[in-house]
C-alpha positions as CSV (number, residue, x, y, z in Angstrom):
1,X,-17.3,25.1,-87.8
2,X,-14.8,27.3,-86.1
3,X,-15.2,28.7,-82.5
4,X,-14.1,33.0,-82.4
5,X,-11.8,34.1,-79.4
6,X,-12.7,36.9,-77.9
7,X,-9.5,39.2,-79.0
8,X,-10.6,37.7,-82.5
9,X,-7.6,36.9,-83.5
10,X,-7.6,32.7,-84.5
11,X,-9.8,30.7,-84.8
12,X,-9.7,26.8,-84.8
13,X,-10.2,24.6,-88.1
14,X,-12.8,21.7,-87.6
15,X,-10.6,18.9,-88.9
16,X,-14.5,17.3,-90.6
17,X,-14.6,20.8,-92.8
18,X,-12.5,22.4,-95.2
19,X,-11.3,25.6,-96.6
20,X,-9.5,28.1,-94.2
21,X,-8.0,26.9,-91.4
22,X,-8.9,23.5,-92.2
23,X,-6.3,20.7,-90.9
24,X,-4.8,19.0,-94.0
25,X,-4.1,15.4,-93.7
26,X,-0.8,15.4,-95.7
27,X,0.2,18.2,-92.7
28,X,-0.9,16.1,-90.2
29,X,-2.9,18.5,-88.9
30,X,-0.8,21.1,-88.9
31,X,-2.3,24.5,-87.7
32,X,-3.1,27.6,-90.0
33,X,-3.8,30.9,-89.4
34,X,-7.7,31.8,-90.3
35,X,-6.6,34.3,-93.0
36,X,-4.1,32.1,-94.4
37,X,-5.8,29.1,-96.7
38,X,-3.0,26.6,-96.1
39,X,-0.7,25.6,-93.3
40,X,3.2,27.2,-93.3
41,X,6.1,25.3,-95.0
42,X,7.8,23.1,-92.4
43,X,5.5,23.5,-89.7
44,X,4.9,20.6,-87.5
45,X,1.8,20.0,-85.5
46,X,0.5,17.3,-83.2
47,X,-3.0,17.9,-84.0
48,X,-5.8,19.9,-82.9
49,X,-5.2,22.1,-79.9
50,X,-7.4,23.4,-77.2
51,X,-9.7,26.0,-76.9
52,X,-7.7,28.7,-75.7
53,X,-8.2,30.5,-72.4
54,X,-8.9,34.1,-72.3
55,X,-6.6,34.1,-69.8
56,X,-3.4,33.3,-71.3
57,X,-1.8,36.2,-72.7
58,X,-3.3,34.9,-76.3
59,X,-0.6,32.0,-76.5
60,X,-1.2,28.5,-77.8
61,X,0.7,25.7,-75.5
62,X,1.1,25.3,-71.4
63,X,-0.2,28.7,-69.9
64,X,2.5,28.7,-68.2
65,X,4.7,29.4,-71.3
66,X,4.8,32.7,-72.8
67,X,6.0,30.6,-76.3
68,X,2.8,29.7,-77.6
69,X,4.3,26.4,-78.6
70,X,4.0,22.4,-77.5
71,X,7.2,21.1,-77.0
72,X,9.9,21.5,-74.0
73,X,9.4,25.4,-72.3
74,X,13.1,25.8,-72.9
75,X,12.9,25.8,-76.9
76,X,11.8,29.6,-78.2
77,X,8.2,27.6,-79.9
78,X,10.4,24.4,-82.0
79,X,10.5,21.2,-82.1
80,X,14.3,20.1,-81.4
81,X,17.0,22.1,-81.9
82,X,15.9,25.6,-80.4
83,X,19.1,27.2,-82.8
84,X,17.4,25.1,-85.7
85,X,14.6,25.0,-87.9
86,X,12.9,22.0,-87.6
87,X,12.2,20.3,-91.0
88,X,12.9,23.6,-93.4
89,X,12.9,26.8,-92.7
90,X,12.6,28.8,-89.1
91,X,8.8,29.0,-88.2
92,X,7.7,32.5,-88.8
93,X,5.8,33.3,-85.8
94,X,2.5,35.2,-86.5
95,X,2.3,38.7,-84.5
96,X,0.7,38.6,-81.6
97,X,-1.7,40.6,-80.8
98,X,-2.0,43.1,-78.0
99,X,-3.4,40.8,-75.2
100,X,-6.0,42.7,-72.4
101,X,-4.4,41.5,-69.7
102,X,-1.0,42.8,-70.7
103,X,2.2,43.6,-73.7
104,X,3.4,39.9,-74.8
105,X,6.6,39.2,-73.7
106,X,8.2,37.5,-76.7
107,X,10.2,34.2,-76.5
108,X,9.1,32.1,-73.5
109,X,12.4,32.1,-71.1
110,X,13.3,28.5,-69.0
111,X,11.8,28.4,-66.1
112,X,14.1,28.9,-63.3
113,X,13.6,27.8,-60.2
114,X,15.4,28.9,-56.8
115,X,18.2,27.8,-55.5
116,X,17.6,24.6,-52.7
117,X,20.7,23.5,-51.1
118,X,21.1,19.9,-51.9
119,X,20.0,18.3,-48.9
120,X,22.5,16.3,-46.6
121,X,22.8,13.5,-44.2
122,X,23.2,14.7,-40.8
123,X,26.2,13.5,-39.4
124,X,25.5,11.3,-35.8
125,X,26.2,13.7,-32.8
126,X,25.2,17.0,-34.5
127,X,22.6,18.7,-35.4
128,X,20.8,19.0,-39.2
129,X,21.0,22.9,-38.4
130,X,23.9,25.3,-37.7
131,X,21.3,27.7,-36.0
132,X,19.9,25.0,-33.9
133,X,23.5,23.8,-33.4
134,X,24.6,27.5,-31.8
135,X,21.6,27.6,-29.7
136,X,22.4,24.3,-28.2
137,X,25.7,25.5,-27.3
138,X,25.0,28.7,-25.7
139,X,22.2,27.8,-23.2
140,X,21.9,24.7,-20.9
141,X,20.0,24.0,-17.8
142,X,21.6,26.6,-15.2
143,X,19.7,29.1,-16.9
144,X,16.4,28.1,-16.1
145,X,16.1,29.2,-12.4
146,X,13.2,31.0,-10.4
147,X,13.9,34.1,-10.9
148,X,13.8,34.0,-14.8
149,X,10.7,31.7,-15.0
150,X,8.6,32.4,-12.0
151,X,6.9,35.7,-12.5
152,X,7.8,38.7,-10.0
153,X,11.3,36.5,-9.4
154,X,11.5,34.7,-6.4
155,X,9.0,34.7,-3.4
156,X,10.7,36.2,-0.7
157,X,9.7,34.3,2.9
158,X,7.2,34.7,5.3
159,X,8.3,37.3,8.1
160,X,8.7,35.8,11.6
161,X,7.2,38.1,14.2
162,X,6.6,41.8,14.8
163,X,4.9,44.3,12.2
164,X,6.2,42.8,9.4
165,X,4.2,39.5,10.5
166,X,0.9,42.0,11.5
167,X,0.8,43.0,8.0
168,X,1.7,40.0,6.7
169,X,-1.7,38.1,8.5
170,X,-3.8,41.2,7.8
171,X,-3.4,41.2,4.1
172,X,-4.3,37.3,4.3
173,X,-0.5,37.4,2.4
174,X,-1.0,39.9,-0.6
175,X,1.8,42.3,1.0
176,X,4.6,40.8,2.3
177,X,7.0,43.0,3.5
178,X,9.6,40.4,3.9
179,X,12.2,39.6,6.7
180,X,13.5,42.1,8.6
181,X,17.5,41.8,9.0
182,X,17.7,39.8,12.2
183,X,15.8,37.3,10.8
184,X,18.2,37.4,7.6
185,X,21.2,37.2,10.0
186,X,19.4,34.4,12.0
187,X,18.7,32.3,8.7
188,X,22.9,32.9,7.7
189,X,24.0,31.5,11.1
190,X,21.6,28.6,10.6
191,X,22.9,27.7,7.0
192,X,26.4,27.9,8.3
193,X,25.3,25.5,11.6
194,X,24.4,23.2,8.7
195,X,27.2,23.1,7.1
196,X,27.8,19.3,5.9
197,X,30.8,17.1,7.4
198,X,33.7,16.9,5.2
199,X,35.2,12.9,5.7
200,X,31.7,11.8,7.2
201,X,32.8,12.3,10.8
202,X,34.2,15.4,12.8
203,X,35.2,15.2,16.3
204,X,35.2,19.0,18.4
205,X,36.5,18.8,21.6
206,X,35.5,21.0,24.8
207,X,38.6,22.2,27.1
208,X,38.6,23.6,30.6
209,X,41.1,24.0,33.2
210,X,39.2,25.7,35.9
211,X,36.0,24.0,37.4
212,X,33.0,25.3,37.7
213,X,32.9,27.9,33.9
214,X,30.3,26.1,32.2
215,X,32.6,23.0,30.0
216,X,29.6,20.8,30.5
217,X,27.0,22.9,29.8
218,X,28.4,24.4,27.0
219,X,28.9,20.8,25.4
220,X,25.3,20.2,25.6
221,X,24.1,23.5,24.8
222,X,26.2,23.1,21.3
223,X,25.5,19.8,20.5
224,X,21.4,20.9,21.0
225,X,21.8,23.6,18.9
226,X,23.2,21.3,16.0
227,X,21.1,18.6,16.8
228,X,18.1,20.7,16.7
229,X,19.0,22.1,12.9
230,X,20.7,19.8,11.5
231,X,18.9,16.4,10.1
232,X,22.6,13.9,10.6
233,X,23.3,11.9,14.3
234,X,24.9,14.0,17.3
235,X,26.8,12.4,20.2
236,X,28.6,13.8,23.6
237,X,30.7,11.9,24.9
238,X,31.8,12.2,28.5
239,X,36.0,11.6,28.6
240,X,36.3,12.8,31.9
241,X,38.4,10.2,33.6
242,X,36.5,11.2,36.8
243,X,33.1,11.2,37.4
244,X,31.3,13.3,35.2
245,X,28.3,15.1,35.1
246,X,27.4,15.3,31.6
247,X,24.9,12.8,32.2
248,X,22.9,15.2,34.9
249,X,22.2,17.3,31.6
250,X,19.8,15.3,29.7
251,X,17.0,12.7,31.0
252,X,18.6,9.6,31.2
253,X,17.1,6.2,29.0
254,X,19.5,4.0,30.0
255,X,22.0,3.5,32.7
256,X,24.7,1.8,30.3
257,X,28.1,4.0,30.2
258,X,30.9,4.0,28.1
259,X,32.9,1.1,30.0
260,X,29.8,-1.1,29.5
261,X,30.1,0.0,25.3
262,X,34.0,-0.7,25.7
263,X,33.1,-4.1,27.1
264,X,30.6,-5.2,24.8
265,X,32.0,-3.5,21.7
266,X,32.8,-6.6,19.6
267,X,28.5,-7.0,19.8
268,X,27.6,-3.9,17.9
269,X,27.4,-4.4,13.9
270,X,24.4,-1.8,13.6
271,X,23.3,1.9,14.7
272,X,20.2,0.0,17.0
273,X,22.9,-1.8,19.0
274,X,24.8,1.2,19.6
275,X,21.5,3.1,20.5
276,X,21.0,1.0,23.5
277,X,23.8,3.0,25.1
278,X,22.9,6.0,24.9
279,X,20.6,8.4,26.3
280,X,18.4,11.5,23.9
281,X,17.5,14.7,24.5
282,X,14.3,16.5,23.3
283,X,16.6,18.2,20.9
284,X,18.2,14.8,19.3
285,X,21.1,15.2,21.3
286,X,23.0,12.0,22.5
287,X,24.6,11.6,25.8
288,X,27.1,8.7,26.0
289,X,27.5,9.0,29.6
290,X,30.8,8.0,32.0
291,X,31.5,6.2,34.9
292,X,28.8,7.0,37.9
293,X,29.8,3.9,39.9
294,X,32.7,5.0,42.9
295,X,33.6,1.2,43.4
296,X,35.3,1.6,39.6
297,X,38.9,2.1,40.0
298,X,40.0,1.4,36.1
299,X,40.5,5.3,34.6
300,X,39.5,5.9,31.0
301,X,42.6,6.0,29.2
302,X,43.7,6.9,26.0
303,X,43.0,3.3,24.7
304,X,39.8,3.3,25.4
305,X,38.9,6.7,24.0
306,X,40.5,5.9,20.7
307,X,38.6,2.6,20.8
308,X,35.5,4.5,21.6
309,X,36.2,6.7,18.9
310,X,36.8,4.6,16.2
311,X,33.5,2.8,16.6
312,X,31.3,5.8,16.8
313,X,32.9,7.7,13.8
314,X,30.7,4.6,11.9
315,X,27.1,5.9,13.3
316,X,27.7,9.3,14.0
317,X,28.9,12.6,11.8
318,X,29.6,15.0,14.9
319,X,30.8,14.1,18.3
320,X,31.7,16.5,20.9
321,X,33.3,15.2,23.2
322,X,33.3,16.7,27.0
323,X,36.8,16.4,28.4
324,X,38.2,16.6,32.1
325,X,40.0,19.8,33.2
326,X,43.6,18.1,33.3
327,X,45.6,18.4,30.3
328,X,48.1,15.5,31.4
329,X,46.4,11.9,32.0
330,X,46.4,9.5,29.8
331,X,42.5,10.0,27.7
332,X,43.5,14.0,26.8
333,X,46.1,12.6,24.6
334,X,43.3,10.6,22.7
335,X,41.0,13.6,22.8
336,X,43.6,16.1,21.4
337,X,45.1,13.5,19.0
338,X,42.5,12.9,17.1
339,X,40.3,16.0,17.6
340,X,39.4,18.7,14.8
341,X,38.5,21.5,16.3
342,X,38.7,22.8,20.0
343,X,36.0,24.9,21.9
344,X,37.7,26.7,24.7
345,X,35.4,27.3,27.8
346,X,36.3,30.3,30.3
347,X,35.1,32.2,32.4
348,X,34.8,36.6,32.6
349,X,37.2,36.8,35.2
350,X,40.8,37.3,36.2
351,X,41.8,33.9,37.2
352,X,39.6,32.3,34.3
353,X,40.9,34.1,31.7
354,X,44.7,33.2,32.8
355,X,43.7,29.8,33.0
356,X,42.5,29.5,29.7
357,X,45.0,31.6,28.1
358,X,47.5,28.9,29.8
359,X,45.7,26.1,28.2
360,X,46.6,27.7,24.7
361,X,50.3,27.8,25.5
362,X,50.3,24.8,26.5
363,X,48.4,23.4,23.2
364,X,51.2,25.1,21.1
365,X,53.8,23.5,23.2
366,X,52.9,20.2,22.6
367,X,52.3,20.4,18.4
368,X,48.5,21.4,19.2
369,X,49.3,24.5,17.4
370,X,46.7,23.7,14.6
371,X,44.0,23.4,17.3
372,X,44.7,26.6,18.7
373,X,44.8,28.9,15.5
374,X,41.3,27.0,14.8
375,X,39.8,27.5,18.6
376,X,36.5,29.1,19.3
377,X,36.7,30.6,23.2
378,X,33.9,31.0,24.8
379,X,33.5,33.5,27.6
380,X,30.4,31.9,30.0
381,X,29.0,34.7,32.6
382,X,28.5,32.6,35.3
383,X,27.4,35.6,37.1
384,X,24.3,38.1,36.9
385,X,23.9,40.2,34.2
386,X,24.8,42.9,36.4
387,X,28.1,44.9,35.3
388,X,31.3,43.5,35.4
389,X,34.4,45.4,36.6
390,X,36.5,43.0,33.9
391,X,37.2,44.6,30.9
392,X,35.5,42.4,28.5
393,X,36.6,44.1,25.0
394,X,40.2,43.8,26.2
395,X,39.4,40.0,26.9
396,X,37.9,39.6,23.8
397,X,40.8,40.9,22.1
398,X,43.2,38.9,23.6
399,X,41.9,36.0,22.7
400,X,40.8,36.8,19.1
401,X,44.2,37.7,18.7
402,X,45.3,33.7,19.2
403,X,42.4,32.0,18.0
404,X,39.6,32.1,15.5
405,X,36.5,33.4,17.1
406,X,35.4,34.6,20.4
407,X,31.8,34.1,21.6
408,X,29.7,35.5,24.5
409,X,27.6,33.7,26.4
410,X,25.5,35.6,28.8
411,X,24.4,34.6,31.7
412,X,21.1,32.4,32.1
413,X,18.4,31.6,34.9
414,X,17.9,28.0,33.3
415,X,21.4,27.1,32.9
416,X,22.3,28.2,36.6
417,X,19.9,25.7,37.8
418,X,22.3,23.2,37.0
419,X,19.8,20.5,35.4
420,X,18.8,19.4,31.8
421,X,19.3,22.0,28.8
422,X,16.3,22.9,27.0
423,X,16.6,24.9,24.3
424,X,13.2,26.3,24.6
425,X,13.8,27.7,28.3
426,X,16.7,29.7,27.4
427,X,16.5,33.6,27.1
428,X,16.8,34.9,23.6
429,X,19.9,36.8,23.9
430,X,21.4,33.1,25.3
431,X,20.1,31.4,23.0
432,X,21.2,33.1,20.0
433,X,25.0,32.8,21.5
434,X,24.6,29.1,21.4
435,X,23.2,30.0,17.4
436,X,26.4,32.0,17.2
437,X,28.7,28.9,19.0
438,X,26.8,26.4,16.3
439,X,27.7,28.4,13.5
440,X,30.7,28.9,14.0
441,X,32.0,25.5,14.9
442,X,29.6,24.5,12.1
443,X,31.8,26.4,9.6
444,X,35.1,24.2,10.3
445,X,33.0,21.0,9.6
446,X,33.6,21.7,5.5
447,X,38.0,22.0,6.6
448,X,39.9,19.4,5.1
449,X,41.7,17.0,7.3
C-alpha cells in the first residue's frame, strides 16, 4: 500500500509489502525512491518517515529544514561528518522537484539566530539600563512644578476690588482678569514684611530727639503692621526712662510693667509666664509697658534693658523697642548696643529735620555708624494735609543720602486723636506708608549679625 503526494513525486513503502519502495530488513528500513526497486548503497535510515506535508517545500525531515534529512539541521542531509560520507559513498540526493509553493533552495543552511547580549548582573547602585540610567540623571523633582503639569500654567489670583473684581463675580469666575498692579505691588511689600528673622530674634529700635513727631505712634503702627502679616510673636517695649505713653496705645490687659518682669524674672521658664505681663492688641501686637507709678524714683538703666532683653529674645522674634528722646542716659546705651536696625522718626519741619539729622551725627560719632547707613527715617506730618511751605523732595534727599530709605507718613485723623492704633481706622494712603515702613524694616530681618 503506498499513499501518492500530491506533486507525485514519492511515495512511501508499506514496510508489510514488498517490491518497490519496500523497506528491506537487511537496510533497516532504509528509504527508496518509488522508481528505484532497492534502497541506495550506504544509505542509512531510521525507519519509516511521516506522511509528508504539502506544505513543506517537498522535503523529508523537520519542516523547518530545507535538507530533507533527519539528523542535526547543520549537516547538508548526513549522518556525522557533514564533509563525509557516512558508511560508503556520499548520498546522491534525488532531484527535487519543482515545489508549488516555491524554487528549492538546495542545502539546508544552520539556523542562525540573532545576536542577544549575554545578559548581566546589575551592579548595586545603578541601573540594569544605560537609557534609564541617562534619564535618571537628567531630570529630578524641580522640574515638576505648576506650570508644567497644571494645564493653562498657573492660576493667577482672584482680583481684589474694582472692575477687575465686577467681572470677576459676573462671570461666576470663568474670566479672570487678574490683579491689577497695585495689588501686585501691595502683595511684594507684604512678602518682603514677611521676611523670616535671621538668628531667631531681631531687635529695631525707634529714635526721637524732638517730642511730640510721632516716636510712639510710629512704634505701634510698625509693630501692627508686622504683627498683622506675619504668623511669629511681636513685642514693644517702652525704654523710656520716663514715663511713657506707649501704653495709652493699645487696651491695656494687665497693669504689670517692665519693673514688675525685672523683679520677678527668675519666675518665668515659659512663654505663658511671660504673657502675664503684657498687654495685646487687636492686631497681635504686644505692649510691655513702663513705669506709670510717679512715687518710682529707680530710672531704667542700661542693666535692666539688657536684662530685659535677654529674656525676651527667648519668646519673641521681633521687638521694637520705643526709646526716650535723650541720647545720653544710661538705658540708650543698652538700646543702641544691642540694636539691629534703627527707625528714625521726624517731623516735616525745619527744626525737626535738624534734630534728626543731629541724631545721625551723633550715631556716627559714637561707632553707631552701622545703624545709621542701615536707618529708615520717617517723615510723620503731624499737620493737615494741607500744603507745606517745606521742601519735602529736598528733605527726602538729604536723608536718603545718609541712610537707607525714607518713608512718608501722611497725616491721619485717627492717629491725631492720640488713642489706640487700629489698623482698620486708618486712611488708605496712611496705611499703605505703615505697609511701606513694614517692608522695609522687614527686609533687614534676613541681614547677618
Amino acid at each position: 500500500m503506498q499513499e501518492q503526494y500530491p506533486d507525485g513525486a514519492y511515495t512511501q513503502a508499506d514496510p508489510y509489502q514488498s517490491g518497490a519502495g519496500q523497506w528491506d530488513a537487511q537496510q533497516y528500513g532504509a528509504y527508496a525512491p518509488a522508481e528505484q526497486g532497492q534502497p541506495p548503497a550506504g544509505a542509512y535510515g531510521t525507519g519509516p518517515q511521516p506522511v509528508q506535508d504539502p506544505a513543506q517545500q517537498g522535503q523529508w525531515g523537520d519542516p523547518a529544514h530545507q535538507g530533507g534529512q533527519w539528523g542535526d539541521p547543520t549537516q547538508q542531509g548526513q549522518w556525522g561528518d557533514p564533509s563525509q560520507a557516512q558508511w560508503g559513498a556520499p548520498v546522491q540526493q534525488p532531484p527535487q522537484p519543482e515545489s508549488p509553493y516555491g524554487p528549492a533552495t538546495g542545502a539546508q543552511q544552520p539556523y542562525q539566530q540573532p545576536y542577544q547580549q549575554p545578559y548581566q548582573q546589575p551592579q548595586p547602585g545603578y541601573a540594569a539600563y544605560p537609557e534609564v540610567v541617562g534619564q535618571q540623571q537628567s531630570t529630578s523633582a524641580e522640574e515638576l512644578d505648576a506650570e508644567s503639569l497644571v494645564r493653562g500654567g498657573p492660576r493667577r489670583r482672584k482680583p481684589g476690588g474694582g472692575w477687575r473684581r465686577a467681572v470677576h463675580a459676573a462671570s461666576f469666575g470663568l474670566v479672570n482678569p487678574g490683579e491689577s498692579a497695585d495689588e501686585k505691588r501691595r502683595n511684594e511689600l507684604v512678602a518682603r514684611s514677611r521676611t523670616h528673622v535671621a538668628g531667631g530674634h531681631h531687635r529695631v529700635a525707634v529714635l526721637s530727639l524732638k517730642g511730640g513727631v510721632g516716636k510712639t505712634t510710629t512704634t505701634v503702627a510698625l509693630g501692627s503692621m508686622l504683627a498683622s502679616l506675619r504668623g511669629d510673636r511681636i513685642l514693644a517695649v517702652d525704654a523710656n526712662p520716663d514715663r511713657g505713653t506707649l501704653s495709652d496705645k493699645v487696651r491695656l490687659e494687665t497693669a504689670a510693667t517692665i519693673r514688675d518682669l525685672l523683679n520677678e524674672r527668675h519666675t518665668i521658664t515659659r512663654y505663658a509666664d511671660i504673657r502675664g505681663f503684657t498687654s495685646q492688641a487687636l492686631s497681635r501686637l504686644e505692649i510691655l509697658a513702663s513705669d506709670r507709678d510717679p512715687a518710682v524714683s529707680e530710672a531704667f538703666s542700661e542693666n535692666d534693658y539688657r536684662e530685659v532683653s535677654r529674656l525676651l529674645e527667648h519668646y519673641y522674634s521681633i521687638c521694637i523697642t520705643d526709646c526716650g528722646t535723650g541720647l545720653l542716659h544710661s538705658a540708650m546705651r543698652g538700646v543702641l548696643g544691642m540694636a539691629d536696625q534703627v527707625v528714625l522718626v521726624s517731623s516735616p519741619s525745619v527744626d525737626g529735620a535738624r534734630s534728626a539729622s543731629a541724631t545721625l551725627d551723633w550715631l556716627e560719632a559714637h561707632e553707631y555708624g552701622y545703624l545709621v547707613r542701615g536707618a529708615v527715617v520717617v517723615l510723620s506730618m503731624v499737620r493737615t494735609s494741607g500744603k507745606s511751605s517745606v521742601d519735602l523732595d529736598k528733605l527726602e534727599q538729604h536723608f536718603a543720602s545718609r541712610c537707607r530709605a525714607v518713608i512718608r507718613v501722611p497725616w491721619d485723623p485717627h492717629l491725631e486723636e492720640g488713642a489706640e492704633v487700629d489698623l482698620d481706622r486708618l486712611a488708605p494712603g496712611t496705611r499703605d506708608s505703615y505697609l511701606q515702613l513694614g517692608a522695609t524694616v522687614g527686609e533687614a530681618f534676613a541681614w547677618p549679625r
